[in-house]
DSSP file (Angstrom, degrees, kcal/mol; ACC not computed):
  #  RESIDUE AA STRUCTURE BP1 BP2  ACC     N-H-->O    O-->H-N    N-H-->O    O-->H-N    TCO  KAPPA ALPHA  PHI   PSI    X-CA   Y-CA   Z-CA
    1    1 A X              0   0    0      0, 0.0     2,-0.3     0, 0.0     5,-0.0   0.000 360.0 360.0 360.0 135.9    0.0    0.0    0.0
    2    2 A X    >   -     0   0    0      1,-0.1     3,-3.5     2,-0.0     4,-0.4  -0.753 360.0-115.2 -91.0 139.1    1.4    3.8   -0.8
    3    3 A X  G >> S+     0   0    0      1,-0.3     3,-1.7    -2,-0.3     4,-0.9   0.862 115.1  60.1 -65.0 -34.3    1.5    6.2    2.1
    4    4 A X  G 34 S+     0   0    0      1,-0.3    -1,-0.3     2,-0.2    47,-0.1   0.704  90.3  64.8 -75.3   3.2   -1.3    8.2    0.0
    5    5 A X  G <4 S+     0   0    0     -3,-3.5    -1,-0.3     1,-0.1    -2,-0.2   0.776  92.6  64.7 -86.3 -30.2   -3.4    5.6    0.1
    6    6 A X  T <4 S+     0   0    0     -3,-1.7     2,-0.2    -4,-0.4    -2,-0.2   0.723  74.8 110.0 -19.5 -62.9   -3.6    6.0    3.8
    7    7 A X    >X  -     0   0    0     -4,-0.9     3,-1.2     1,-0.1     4,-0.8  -0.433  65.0-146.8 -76.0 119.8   -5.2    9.4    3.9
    8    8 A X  T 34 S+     0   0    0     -2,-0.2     4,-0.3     1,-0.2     3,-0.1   0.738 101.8  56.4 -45.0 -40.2   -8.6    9.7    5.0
    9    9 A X  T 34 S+     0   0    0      1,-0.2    -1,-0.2    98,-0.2    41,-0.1   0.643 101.6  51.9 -67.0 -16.9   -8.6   12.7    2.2
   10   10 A X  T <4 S+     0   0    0     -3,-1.2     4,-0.5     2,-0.1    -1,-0.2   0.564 108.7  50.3 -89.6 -11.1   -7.5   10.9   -0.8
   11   11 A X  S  < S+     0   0    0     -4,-0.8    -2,-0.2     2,-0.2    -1,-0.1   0.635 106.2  56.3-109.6   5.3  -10.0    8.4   -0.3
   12   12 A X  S  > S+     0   0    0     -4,-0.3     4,-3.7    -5,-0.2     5,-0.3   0.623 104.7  54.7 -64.6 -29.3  -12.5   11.0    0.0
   13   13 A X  H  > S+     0   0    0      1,-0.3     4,-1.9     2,-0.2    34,-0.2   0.883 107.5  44.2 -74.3 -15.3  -11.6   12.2   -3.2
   14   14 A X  H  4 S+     0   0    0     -4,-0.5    -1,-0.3     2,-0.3     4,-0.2   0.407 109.7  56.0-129.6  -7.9  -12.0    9.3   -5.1
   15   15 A X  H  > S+     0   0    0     -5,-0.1     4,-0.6    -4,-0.1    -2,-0.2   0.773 106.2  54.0 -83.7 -27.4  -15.2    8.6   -3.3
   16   16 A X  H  < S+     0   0    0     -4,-3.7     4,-0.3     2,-0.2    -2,-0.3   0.868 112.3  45.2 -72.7 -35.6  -16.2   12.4   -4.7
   17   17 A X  T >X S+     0   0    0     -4,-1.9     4,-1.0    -5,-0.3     3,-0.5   0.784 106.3  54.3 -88.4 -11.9  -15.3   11.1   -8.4
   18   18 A X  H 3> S+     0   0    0     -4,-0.2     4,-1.4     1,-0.2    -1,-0.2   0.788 112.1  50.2 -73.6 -20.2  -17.2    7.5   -8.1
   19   19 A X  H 3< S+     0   0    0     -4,-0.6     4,-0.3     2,-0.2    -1,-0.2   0.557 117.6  40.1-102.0   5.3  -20.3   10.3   -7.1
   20   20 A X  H <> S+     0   0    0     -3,-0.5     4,-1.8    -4,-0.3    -1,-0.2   0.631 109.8  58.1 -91.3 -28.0  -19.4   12.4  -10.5
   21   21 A X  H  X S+     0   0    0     -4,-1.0     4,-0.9     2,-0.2    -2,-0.2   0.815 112.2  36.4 -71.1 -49.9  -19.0    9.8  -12.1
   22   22 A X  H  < S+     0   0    0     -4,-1.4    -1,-0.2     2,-0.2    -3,-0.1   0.737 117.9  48.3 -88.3 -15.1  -22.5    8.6  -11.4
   23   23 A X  H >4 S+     0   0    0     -4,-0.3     3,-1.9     1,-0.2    -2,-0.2   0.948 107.3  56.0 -91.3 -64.5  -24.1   11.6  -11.5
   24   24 A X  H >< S+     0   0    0     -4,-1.8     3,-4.0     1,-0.3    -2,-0.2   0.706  96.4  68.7   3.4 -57.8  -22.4   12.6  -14.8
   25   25 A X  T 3< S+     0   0    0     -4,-0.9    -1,-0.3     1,-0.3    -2,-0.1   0.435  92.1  57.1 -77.5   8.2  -23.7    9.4  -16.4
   26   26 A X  T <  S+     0   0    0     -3,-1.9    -1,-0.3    62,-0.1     2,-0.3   0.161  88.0 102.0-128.8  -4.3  -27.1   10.5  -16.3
   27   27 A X  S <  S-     0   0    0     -3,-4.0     5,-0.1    -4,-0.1     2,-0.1  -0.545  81.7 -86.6 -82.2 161.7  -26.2   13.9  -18.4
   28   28 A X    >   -     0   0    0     -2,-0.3     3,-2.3     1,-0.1     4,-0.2  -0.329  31.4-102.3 -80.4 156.7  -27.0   13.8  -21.7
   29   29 A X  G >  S+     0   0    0      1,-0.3     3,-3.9     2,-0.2     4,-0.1   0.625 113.7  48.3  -4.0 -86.3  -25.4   12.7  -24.6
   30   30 A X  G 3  S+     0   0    0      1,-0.3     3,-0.4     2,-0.1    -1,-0.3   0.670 102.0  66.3  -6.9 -63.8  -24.1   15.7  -26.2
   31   31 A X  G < >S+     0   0    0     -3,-2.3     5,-2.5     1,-0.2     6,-0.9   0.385  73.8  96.3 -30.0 -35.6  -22.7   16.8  -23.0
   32   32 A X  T < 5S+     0   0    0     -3,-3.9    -1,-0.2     1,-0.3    -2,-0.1   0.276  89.3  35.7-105.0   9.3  -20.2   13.8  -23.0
   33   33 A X  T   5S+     0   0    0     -3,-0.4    -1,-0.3    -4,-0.1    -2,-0.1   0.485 127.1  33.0-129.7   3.7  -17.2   15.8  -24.5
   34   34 A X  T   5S+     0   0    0     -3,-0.2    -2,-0.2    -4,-0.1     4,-0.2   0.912 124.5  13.6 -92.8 -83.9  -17.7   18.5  -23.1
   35   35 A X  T  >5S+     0   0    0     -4,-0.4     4,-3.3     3,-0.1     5,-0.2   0.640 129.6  51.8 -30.4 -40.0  -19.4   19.3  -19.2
   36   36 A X  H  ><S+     0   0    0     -5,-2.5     4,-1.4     1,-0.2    -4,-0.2   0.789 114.9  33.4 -94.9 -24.4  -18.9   15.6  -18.5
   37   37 A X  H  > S+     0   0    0     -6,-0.9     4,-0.7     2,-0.2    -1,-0.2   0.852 120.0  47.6 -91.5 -15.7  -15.2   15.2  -19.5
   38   38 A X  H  > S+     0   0    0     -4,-0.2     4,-1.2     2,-0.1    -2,-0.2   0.909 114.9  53.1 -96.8 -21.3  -14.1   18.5  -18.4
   39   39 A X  H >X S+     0   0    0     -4,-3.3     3,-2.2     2,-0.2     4,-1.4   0.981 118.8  35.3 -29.2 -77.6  -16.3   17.3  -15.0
   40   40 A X  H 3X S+     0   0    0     -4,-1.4     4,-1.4     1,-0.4    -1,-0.2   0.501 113.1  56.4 -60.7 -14.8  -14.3   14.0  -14.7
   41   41 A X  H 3< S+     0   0    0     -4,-0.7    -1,-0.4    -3,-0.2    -2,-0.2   0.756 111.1  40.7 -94.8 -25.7  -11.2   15.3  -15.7
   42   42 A X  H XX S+     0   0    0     -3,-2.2     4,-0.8    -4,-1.2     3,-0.6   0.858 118.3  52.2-105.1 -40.1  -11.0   18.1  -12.9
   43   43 A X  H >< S+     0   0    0     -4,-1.4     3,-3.4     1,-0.3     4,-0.4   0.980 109.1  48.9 -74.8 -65.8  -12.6   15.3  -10.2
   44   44 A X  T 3< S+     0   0    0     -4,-1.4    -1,-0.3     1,-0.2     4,-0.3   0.519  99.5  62.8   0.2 -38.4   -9.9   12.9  -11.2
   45   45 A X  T <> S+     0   0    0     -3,-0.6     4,-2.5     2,-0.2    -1,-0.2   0.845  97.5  71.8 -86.2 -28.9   -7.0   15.7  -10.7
   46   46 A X  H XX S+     0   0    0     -3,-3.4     4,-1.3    -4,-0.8     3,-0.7   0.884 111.3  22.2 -25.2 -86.4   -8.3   15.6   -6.8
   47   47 A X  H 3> S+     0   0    0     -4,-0.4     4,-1.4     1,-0.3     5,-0.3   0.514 118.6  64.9 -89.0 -24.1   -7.1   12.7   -6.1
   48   48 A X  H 3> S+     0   0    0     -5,-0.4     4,-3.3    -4,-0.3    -1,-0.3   0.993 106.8  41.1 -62.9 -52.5   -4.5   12.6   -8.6
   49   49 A X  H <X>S+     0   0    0     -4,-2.5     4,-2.5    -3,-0.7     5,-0.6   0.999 112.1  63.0 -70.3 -75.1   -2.4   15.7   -7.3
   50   50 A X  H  X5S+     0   0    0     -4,-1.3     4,-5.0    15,-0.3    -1,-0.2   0.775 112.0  33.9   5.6 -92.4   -3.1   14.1   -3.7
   51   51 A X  H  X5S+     0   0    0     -4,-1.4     4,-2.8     1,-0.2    -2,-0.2   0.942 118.6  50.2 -43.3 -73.5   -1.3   11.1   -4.7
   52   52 A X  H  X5S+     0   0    0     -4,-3.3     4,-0.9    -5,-0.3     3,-0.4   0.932 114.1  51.1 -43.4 -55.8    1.3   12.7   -6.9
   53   53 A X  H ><5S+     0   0    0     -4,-2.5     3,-1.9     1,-0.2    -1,-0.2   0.952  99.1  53.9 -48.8 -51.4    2.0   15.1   -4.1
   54   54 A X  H 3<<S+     0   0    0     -4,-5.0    -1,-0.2    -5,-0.6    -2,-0.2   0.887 100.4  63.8 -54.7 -22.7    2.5   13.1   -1.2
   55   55 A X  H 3< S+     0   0    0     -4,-2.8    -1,-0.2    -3,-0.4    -2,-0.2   0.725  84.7 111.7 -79.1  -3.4    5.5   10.9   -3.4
   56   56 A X  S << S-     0   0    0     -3,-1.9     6,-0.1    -4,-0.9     5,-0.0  -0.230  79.6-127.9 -81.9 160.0    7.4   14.7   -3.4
   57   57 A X  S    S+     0   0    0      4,-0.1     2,-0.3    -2,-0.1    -1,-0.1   0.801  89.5  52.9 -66.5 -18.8   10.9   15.1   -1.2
   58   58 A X  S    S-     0   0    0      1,-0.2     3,-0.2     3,-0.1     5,-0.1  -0.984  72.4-136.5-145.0 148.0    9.3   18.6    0.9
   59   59 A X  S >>>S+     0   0    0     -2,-0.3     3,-6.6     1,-0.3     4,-2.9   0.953 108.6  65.7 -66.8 -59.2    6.0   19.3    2.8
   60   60 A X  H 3>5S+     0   0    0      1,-0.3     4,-1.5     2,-0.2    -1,-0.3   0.896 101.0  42.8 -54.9 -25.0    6.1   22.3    1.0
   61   61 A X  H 345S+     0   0    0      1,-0.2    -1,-0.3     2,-0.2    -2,-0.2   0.247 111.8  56.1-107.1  30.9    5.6   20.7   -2.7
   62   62 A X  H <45S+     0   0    0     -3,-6.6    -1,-0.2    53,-0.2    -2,-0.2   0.546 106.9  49.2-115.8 -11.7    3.1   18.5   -1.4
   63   63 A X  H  X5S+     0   0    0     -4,-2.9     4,-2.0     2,-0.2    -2,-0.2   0.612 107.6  54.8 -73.6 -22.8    1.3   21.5   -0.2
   64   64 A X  T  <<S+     0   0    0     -4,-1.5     4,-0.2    -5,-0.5    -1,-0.2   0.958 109.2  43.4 -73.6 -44.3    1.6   23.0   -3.3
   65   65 A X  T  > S+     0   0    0      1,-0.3     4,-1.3     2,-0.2   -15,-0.3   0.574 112.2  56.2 -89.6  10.9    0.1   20.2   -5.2
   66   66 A X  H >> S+     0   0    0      2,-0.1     4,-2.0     3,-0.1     3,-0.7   0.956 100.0  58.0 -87.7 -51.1   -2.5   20.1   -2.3
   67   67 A X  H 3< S+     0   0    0     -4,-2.0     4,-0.5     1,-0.3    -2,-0.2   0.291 109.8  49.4 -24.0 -23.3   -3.1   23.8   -3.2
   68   68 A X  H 3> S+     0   0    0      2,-0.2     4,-1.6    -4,-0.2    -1,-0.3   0.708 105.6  49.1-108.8 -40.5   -4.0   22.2   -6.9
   69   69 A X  H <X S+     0   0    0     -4,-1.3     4,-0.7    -3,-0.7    -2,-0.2   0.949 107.2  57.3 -72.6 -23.5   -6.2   19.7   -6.1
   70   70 A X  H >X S+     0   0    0     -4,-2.0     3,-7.8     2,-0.2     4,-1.3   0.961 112.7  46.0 -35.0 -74.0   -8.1   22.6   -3.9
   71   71 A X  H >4 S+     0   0    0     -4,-0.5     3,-1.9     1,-0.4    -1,-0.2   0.668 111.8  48.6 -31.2 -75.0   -8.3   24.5   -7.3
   72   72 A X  H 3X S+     0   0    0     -4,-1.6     4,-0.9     1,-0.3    -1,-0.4   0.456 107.0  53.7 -33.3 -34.7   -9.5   21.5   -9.2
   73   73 A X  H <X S+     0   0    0     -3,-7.8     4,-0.9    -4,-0.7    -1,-0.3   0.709 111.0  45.2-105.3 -18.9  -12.1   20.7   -6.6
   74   74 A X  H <X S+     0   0    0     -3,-1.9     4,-1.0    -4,-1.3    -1,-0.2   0.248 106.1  68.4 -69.0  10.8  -13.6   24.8   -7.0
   75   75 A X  H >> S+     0   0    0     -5,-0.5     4,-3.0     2,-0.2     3,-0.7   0.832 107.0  35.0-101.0 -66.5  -13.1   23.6  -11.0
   76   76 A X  H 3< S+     0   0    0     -4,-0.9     4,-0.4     1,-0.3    -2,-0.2   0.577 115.0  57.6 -91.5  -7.8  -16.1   21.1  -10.3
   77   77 A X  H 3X S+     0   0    0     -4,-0.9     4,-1.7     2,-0.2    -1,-0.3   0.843 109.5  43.9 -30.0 -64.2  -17.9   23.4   -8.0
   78   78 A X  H <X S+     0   0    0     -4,-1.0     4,-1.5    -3,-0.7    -2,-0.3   0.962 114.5  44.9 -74.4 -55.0  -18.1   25.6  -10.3
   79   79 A X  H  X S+     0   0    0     -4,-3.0     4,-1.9     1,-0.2    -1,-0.2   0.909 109.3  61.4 -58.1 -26.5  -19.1   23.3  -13.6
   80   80 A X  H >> S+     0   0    0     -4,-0.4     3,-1.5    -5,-0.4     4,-0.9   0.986 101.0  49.9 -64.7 -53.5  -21.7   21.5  -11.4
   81   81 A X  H 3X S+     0   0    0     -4,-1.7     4,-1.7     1,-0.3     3,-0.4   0.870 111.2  47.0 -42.2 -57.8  -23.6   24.7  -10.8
   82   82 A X  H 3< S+     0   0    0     -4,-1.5     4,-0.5     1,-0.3    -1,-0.3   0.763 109.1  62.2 -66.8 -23.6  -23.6   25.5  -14.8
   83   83 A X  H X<>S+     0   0    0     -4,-1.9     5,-1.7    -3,-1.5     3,-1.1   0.923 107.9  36.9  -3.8 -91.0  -24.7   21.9  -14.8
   84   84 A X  H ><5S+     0   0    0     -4,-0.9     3,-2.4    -3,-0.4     5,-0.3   0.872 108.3  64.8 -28.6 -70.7  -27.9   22.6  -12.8
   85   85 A X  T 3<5S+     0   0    0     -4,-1.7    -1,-0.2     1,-0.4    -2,-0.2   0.434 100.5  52.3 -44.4 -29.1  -28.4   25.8  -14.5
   86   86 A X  T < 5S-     0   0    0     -3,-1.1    -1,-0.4    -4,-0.5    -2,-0.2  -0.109 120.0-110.8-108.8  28.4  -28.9   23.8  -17.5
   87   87 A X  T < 5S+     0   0    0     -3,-2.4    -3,-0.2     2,-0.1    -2,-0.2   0.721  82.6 129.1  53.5  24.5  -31.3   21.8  -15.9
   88   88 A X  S   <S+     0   0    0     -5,-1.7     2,-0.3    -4,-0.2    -4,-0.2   0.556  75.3  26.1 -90.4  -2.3  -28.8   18.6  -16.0
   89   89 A X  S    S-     0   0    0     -5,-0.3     2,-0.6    -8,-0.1    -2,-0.1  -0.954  83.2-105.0-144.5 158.0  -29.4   18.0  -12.1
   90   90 A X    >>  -     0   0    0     -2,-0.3     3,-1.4    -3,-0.1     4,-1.0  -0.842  32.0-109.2 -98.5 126.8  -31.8   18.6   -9.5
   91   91 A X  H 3> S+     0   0    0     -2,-0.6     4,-3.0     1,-0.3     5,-0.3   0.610 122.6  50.0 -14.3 -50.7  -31.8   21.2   -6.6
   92   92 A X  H 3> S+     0   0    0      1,-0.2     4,-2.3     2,-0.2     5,-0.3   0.991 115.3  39.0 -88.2 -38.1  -31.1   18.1   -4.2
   93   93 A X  H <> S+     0   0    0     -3,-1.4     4,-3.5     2,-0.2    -2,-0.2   0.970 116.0  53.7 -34.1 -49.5  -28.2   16.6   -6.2
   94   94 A X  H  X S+     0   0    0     -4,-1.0     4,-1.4     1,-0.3    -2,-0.2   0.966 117.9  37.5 -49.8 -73.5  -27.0   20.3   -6.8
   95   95 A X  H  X S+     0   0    0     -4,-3.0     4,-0.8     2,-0.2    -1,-0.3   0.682 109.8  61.7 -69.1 -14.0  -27.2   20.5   -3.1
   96   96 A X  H  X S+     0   0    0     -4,-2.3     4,-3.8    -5,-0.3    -1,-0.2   0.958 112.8  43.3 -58.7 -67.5  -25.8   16.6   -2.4
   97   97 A X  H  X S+     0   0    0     -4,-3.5     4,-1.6    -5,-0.3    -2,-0.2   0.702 102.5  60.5 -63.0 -38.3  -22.7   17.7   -4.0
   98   98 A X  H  X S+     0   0    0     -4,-1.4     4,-5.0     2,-0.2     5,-0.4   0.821 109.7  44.2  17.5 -73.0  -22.3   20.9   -2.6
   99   99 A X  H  X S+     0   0    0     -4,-0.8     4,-1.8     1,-0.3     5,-0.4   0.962 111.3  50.3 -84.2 -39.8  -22.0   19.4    0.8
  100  100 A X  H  X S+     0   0    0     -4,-3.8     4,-3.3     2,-0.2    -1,-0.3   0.990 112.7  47.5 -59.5 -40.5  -19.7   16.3   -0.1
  101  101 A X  H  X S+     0   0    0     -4,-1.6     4,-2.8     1,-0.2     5,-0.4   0.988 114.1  54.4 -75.5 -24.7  -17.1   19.1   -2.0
  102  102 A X  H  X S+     0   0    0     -4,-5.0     4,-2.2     2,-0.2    -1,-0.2   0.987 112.4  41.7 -32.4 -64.1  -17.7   21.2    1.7
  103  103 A X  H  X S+     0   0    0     -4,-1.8     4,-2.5    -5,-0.4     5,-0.4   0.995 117.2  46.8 -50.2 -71.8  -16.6   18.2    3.4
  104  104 A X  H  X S+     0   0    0     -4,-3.3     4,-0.7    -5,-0.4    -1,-0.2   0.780 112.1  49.3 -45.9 -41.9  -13.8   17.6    0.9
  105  105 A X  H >X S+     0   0    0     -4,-2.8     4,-2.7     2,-0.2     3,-1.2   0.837 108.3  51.4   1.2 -75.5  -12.7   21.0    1.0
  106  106 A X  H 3X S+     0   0    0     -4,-2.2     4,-4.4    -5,-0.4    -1,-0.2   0.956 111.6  50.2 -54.9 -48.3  -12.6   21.2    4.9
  107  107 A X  H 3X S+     0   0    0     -4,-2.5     4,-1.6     1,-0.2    -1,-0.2   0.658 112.1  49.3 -77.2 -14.9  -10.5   18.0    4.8
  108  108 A X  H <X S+     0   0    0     -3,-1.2     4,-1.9    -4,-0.7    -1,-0.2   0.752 107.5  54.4 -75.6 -51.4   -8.1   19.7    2.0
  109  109 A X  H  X S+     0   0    0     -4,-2.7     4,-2.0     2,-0.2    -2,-0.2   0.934 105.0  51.1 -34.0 -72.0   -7.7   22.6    3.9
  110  110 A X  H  X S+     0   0    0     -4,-4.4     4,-2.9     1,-0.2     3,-0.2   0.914 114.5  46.7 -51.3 -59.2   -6.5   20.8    7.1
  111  111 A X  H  X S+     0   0    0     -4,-1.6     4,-1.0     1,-0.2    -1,-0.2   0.847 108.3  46.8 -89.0  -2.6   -4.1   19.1    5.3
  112  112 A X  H >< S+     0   0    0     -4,-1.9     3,-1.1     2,-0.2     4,-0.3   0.954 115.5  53.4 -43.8 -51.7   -2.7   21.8    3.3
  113  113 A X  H >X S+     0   0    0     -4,-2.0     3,-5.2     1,-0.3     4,-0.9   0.997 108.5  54.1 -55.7 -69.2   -2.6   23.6    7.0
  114  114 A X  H 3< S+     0   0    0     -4,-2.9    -1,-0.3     1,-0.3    -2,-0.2   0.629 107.1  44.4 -56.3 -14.4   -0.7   20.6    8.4
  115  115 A X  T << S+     0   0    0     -3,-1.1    -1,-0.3    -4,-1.0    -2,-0.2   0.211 100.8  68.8-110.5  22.8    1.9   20.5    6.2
  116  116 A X  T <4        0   0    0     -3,-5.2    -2,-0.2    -4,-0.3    -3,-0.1   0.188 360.0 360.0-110.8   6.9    2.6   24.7    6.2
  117  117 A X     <        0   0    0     -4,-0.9    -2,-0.1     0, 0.0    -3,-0.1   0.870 360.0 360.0-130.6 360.0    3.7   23.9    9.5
């Protein structure tokens, strides 16, 4: 097992892209090189930059690429809303998701915090 495999926040993350991922699969067609890849691709970079970070030699460039997946995870904030907005989810998904990328967020934060010190 790899030390990032560990973290209670990477396996958040990759429980937040199996729930884009499913949610996703239910947009339409059209959609599916466009909202829904640039969706999967951003959810995906969570957990990717996670991982990638944690193999680097200093706290501080694993904080950076914590710093990326933050970014990544406002990346899919932000497309979910235009999502909704185009009537491709409903007020409680819209709002499902919302509160997992809160969570994920919070849990991003900390460890960003924990390694700037």
């Amino acid at each position: 097992m790899f030390g990032f495999e560990k973290l209670d926040v990477w396996k958040k993350s990759i429980e937040f892209a199996d729930r884009v991922y499913q949610l996703t699969a239910t947009f339409p067609a059209d959609e599916r090189f466009d909202l829904v890849s640039q969706l999967r691709r951003a959810t995906v970079s969570i957990s990717s930059n996670i991982a990638e970070g944690s193999s680097r030699s200093s706290r501080k460039d694993f904080a950076r690429f914590v710093e990326v997946a933050y970014g990544s995870l406002m990346e899919t904030v932000s497309q979910m809303h235009i999502a909704h907005r185009q009537k491709m989810t409903t007020e409680s998904q819209l709002h499902e998701f919302c509160s997992l990328a809160e969570q994920l967020a919070k849990m991003l934060s900390g460890l960003k915090s924990s390694l700037d010190t």
